[in-house]
C-alpha positions in Angstrom: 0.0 0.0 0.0 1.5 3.2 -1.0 0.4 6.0 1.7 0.4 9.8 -0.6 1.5 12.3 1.9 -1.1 14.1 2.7 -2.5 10.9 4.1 0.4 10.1 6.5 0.7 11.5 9.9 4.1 13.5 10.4 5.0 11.3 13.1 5.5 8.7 9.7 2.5 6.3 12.0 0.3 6.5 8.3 -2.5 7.6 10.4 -4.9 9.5 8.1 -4.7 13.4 8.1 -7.1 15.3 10.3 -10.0 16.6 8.5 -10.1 20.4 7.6 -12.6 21.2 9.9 -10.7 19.2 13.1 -9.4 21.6 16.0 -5.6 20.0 14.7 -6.2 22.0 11.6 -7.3 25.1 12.8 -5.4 24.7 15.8 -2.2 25.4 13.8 -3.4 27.9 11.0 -4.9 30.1 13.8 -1.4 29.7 16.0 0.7 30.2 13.5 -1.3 33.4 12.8 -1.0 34.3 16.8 2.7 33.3 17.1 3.5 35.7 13.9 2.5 38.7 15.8 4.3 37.7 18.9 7.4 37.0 16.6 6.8 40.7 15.1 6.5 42.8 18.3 9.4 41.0 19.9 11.5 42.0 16.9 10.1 45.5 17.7 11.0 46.0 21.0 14.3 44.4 20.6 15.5 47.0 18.7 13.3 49.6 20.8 15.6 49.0 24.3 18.5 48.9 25.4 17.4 46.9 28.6 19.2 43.2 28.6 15.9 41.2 30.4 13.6 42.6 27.7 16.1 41.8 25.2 16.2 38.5 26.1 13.1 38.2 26.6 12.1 39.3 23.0 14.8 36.8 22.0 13.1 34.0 23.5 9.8 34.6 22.2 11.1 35.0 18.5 13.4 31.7 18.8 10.3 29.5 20.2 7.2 30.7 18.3 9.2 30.9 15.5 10.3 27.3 15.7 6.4 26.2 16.7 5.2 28.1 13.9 7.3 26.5 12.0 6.0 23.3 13.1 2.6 23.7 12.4 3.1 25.1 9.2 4.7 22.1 8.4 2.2 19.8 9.6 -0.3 21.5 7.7 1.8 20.8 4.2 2.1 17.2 5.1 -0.9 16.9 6.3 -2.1 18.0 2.5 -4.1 21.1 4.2 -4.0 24.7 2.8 -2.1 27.1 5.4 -4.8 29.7 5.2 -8.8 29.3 5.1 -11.6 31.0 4.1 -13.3 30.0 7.7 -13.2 32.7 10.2 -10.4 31.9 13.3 -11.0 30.1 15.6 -14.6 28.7 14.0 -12.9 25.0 15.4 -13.1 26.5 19.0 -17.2 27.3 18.5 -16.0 31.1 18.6 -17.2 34.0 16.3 -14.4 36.4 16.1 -14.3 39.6 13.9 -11.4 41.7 13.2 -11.2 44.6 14.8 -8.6 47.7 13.8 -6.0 44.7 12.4 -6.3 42.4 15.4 -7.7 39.0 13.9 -7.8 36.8 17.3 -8.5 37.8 20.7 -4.9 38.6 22.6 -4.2 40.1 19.4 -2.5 43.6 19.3 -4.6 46.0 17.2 -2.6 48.0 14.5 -3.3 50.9 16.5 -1.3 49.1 19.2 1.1 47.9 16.7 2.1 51.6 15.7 2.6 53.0 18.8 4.9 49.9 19.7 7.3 50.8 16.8 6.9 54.7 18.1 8.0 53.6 21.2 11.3 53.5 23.0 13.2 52.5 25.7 10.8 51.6 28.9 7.9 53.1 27.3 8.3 50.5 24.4 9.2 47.7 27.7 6.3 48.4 29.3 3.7 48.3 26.2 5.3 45.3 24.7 5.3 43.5 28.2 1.4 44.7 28.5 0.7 43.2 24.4 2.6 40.4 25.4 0.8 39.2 28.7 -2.6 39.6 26.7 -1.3 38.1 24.2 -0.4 34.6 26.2 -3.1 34.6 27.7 -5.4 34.4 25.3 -2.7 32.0 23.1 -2.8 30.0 26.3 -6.6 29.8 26.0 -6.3 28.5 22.7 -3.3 26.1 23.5 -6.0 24.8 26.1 -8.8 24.2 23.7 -6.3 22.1 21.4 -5.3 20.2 24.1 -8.4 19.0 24.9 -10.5 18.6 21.3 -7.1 17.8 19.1 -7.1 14.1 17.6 -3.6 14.1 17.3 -1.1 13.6 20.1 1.1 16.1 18.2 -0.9 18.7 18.0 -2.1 17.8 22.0 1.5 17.7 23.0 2.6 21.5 21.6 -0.2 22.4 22.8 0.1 21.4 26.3 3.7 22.6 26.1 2.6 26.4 24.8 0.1 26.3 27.9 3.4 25.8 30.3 5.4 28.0 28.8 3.1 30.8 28.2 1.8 30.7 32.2 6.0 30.6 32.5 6.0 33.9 30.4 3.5 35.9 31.6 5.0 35.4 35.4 7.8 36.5 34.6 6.5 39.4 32.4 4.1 40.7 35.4 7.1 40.7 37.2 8.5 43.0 35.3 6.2 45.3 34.9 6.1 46.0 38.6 10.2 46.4 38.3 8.8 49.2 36.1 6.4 50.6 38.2 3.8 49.6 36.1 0.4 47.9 36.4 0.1 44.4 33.3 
């Protein structure tokens, strides 16, 4: 029997792909959606401040969203699903979401927030990036939470479960510090 690839699971088990409208699909198109924009504004405040923590920070964020987004990208190819869909986001959580000023998802910065991110600098930029950034995990986190528990694949359960940890992990440290800024998340 000769399995195509869009049949086989990445794993290489030949388990059939999840269908298009399975929380695995639109688990990783809407993610990799939400982990661009987390990619973008880290990049922003990077070069926004001088401050090492942030810095590092940023770095982190870019390096493993970057590298999940790169997994679920890929997943979809193999998976022989388009990486974009005419379905609104996050339709295979039961939610009706509608853009609003540029944001697509909830947690998502608006492009309102976006522009004054790149206007920013030094801890003005630290503080509103930590601020997008904690709304942003949160609401990632939410998502992460939902795969976990509807995905049919343990790969996309897995990530998932992972982004939930490291998220929570995230926005500690973030609220911490904002308060070493003397500011509210």
């Amino acid at each position: 029997m000769v399995v195509r690839p869009s049949e086989a699971s990445p794993s290489g088990a030949g388990a059939p792909a999840p269908a298009e409208s399975s929380a695995d699909v639109g688990f990783a198109r809407d993610m990799s959606v939400h982990h661009q924009q987390a990619v973008e504004m880290s990049f922003v405040v990077r070069d926004r401040t001088a401050d090492e923590s942030v810095r590092r920070l940023a770095y982190d964020i870019i390096n493993t969203q970057a590298n999940q987004r790169g997994m679920m990208l890929g997943w979809l190819e193999s998976w022989g699903r388009p990486k974009s869909s005419e379905r609104p986001p996050m339709e295979w959580m039961g939610h009706s979401v509608t853009a609003k000023d540029g944001s697509l998802m909830p947690g998502m910065a608006t492009d309102t927030e976006m522009a004054g991110l790149r206007a920013a600098k030094g801890v003005d930029a630290e503080v509103l990036f930590l601020r997008l950034m904690t709304v942003h995990h949160r609401a990632g986190a939410d998502m992460a939470r939902a795969a976990q528990a509807e995905a049919g694949t343990d790969l996309v359960r897995n990530l998932a479960a992972g982004m939930v940890w490291g998220q929570e992990s995230e926005i500690s440290l973030m609220t911490g510090m904002l308060k070493d800024r003397g500011a509210r998340p």
